[in-house]
C-alpha positions as CSV (number, residue, x, y, z in Angstrom):
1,X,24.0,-23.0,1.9
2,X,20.3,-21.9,3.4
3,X,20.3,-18.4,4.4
4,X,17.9,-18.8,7.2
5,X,15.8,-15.3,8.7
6,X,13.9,-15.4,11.5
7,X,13.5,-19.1,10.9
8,X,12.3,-18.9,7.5
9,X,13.9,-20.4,4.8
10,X,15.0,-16.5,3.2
11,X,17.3,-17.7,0.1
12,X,20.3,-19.6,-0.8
13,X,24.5,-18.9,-0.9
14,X,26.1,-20.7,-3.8
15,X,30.0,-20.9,-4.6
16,X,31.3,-22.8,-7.8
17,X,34.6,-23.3,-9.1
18,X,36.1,-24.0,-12.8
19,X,38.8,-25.6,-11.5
20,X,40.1,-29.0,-11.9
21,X,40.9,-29.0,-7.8
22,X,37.3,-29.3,-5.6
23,X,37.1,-26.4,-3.5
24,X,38.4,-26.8,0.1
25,X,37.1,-29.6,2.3
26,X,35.5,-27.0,4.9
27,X,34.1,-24.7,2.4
28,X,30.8,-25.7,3.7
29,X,31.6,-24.8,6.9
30,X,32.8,-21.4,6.1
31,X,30.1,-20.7,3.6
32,X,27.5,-21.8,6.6
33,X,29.6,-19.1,9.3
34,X,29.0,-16.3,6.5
35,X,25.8,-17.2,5.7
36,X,24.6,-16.8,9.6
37,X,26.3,-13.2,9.4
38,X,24.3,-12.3,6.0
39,X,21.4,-13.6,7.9
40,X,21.5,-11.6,10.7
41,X,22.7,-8.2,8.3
42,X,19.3,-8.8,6.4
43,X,17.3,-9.9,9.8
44,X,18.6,-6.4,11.5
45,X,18.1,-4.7,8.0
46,X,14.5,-5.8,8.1
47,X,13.9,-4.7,11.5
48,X,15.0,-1.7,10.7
49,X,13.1,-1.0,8.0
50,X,9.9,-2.0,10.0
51,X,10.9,0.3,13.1
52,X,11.0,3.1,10.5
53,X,8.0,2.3,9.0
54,X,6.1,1.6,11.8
55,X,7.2,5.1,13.4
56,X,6.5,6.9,10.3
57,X,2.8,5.0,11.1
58,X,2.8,6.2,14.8
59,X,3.7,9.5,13.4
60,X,1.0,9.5,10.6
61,X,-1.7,8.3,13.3
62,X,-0.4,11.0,15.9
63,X,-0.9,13.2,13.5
64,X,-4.4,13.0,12.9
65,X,-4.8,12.1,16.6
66,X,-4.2,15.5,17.7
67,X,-6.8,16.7,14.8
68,X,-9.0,14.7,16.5
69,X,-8.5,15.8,20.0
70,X,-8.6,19.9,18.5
71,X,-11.8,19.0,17.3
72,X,-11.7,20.4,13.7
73,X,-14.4,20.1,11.5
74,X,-14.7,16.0,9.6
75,X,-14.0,17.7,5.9
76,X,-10.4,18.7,7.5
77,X,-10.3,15.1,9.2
78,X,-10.9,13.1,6.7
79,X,-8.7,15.0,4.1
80,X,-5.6,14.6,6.6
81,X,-6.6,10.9,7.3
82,X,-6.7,10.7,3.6
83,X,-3.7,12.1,2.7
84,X,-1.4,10.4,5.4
85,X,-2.8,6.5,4.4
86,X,-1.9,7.5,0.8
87,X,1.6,8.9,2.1
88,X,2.3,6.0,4.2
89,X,1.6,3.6,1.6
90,X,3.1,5.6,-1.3
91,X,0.0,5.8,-3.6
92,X,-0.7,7.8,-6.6
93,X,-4.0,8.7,-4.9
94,X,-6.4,7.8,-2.3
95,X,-9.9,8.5,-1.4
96,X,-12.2,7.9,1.6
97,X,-16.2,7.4,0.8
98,X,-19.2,7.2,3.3
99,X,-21.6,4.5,2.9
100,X,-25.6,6.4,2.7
101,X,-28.5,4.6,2.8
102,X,-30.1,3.3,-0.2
103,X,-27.3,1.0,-1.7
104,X,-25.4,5.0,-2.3
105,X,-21.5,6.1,-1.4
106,X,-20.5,9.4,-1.0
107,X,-16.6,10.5,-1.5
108,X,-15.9,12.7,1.8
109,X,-12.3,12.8,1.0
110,X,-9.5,12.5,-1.5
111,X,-6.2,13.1,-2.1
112,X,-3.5,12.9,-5.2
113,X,0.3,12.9,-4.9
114,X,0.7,15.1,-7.6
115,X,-1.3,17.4,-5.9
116,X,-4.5,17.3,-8.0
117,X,-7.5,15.2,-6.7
118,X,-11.1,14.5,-7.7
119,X,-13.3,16.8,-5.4
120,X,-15.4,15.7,-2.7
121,X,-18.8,15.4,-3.0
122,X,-21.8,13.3,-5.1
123,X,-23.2,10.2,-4.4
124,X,-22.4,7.1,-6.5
125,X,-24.6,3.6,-6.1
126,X,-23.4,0.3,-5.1
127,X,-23.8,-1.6,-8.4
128,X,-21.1,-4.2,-9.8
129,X,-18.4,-5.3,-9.0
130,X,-16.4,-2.3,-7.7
131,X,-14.7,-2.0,-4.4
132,X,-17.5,-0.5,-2.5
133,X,-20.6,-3.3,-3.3
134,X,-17.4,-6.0,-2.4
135,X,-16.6,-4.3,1.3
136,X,-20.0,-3.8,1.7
137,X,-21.2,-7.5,1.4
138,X,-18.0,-9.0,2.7
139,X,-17.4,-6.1,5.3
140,X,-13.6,-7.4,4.7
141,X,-10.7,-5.5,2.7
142,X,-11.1,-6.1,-1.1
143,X,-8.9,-5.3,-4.1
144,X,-8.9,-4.7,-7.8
145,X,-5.6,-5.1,-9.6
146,X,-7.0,-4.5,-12.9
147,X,-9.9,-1.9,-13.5
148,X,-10.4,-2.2,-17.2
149,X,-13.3,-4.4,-16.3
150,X,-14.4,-2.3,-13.9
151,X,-18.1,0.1,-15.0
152,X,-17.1,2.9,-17.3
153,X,-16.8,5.6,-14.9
154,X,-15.2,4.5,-12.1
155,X,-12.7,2.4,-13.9
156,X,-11.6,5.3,-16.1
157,X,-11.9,7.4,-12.3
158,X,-9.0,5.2,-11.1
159,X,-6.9,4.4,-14.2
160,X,-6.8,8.5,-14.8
161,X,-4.6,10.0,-12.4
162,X,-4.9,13.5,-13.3
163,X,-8.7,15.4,-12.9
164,X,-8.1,17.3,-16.3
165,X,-7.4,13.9,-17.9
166,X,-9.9,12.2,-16.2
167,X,-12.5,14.9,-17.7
168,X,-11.0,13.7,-21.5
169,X,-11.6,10.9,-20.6
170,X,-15.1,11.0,-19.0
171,X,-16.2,13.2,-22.2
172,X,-15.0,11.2,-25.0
């Protein structure tokens, strides 16, 4: 029997037997009754879990919000926009840059779950195939699943979650 969510085909409900006897004549029926209950337990599930995350969003955003509104300096801004977009989405780490003139970024804000981050500062250009160049021509969202291809140092920059490895790393 469909399990049907929110009108969207969501999976399947499947009964067997190893008996001779088939199973009952309405078993479709019943399967279909308690099929539209599972829906509805994973549809309310799902909601749920988007009210929560979407309050622990309002909550992030309120959060920076009132930095905004006390006026404190960008450095502070930045880090605490930083640090909530990497909560919210559970990263490992997250970073915010600046595009500067010349085809250069600048990093004006990072942050690491485990508490150690890259610091701020320096200016990097927009060469290859990295995130920044991409943004910058498409001036859409862009992603990089695997950044062994990506030039030496920001490649090893994002595969290296820990500065004191990165710095191995980056020497070697």
């Amino acid at each position: 029997i469909p399990i049907v969510v929110a009108g969207d085909l969501w999976g399947a409900m499947v009964v067997s037997s190893t008996a001779i006897e088939p199973l009952p004549a309405d078993t479709e029926t019943r399967l279909g009754k308690f099929t539209e209950l599972v829906a509805t337990a994973i549809s309310n599930s799902e909601a749920q879990a988007e009210a929560t995350r979407l309050a622990e969003e309002q909550s992030a955003l309120r959060r920076v919000a009132t930095l905004v509104v006390r006026g404190v300096a960008q450095t502070e801004l930045f880090a605490a926009a930083t640090e909530e977009v990497g909560r919210l989405l559970g990263a490992d780490r997250a970073g915010m840059i600046r595009y500067d003139g010349d085809e250069m970024v600048s990093a004006v804000a990072t942050w690491a779950a485990d508490g150690e981050h890259e610091p701020v500062g320096g200016q990097w250009p927009l060469d290859g195939e990295s995130l920044p160049p991409r943004m910058l021509r498409t001036g859409r969202p862009a992603r990089i699943d695997d950044w062994s291809e990506v030039a030496f140092r920001r490649g090893k920059l994002v595969r290296f979650t820990s500065p004191k490895l990165l710095k191995q790393a980056l020497d070697d």
